[in-house]
C-alpha positions in Angstrom: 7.7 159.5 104.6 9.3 157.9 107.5 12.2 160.3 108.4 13.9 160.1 111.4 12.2 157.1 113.1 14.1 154.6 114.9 13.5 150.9 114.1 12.5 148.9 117.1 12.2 145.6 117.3 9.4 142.4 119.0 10.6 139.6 119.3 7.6 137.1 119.0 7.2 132.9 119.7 5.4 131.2 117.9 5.1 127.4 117.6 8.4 127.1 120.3 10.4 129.2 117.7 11.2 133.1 118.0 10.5 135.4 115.4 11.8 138.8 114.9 9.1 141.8 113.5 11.3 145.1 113.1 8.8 147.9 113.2 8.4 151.9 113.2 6.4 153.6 115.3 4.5 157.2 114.5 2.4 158.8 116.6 -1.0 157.5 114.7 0.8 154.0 113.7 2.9 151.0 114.2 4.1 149.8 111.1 5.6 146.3 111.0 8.0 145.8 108.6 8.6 141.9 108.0 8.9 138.9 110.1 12.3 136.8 110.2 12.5 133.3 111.9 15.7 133.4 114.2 17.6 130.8 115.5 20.1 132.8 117.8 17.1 134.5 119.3 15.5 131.0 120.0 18.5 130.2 121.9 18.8 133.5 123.9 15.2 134.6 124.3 13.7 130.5 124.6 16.1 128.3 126.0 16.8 126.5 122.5 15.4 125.4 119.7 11.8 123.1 119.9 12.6 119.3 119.4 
């Protein structure tokens, strides 16, 4: 059971687009919970979206 854990968050780029992986981390583990495409984090984290 994951009580009391902050989620963090990586931001990752992959083919020119970011993508966000919110995760938990325990001391044995990193558990990553999904991965989300975003286009405002493109922008920010990038420069804008690939052409």
């Amino acid at each position: 059971m994951l009580v009391g854990l902050i989620q963090r968050m990586f931001i990752l780029e992959f083919s020119g687009y970011a993508h966000l992986v919110p995760f938990v981390e325990t001391e044995d583990e990193i558990f990553l919970k999904t991965i989300i495409p975003n286009r405002q984090a493109t922008k920010r984290c990038l420069g804008g979206e690939k052409q």
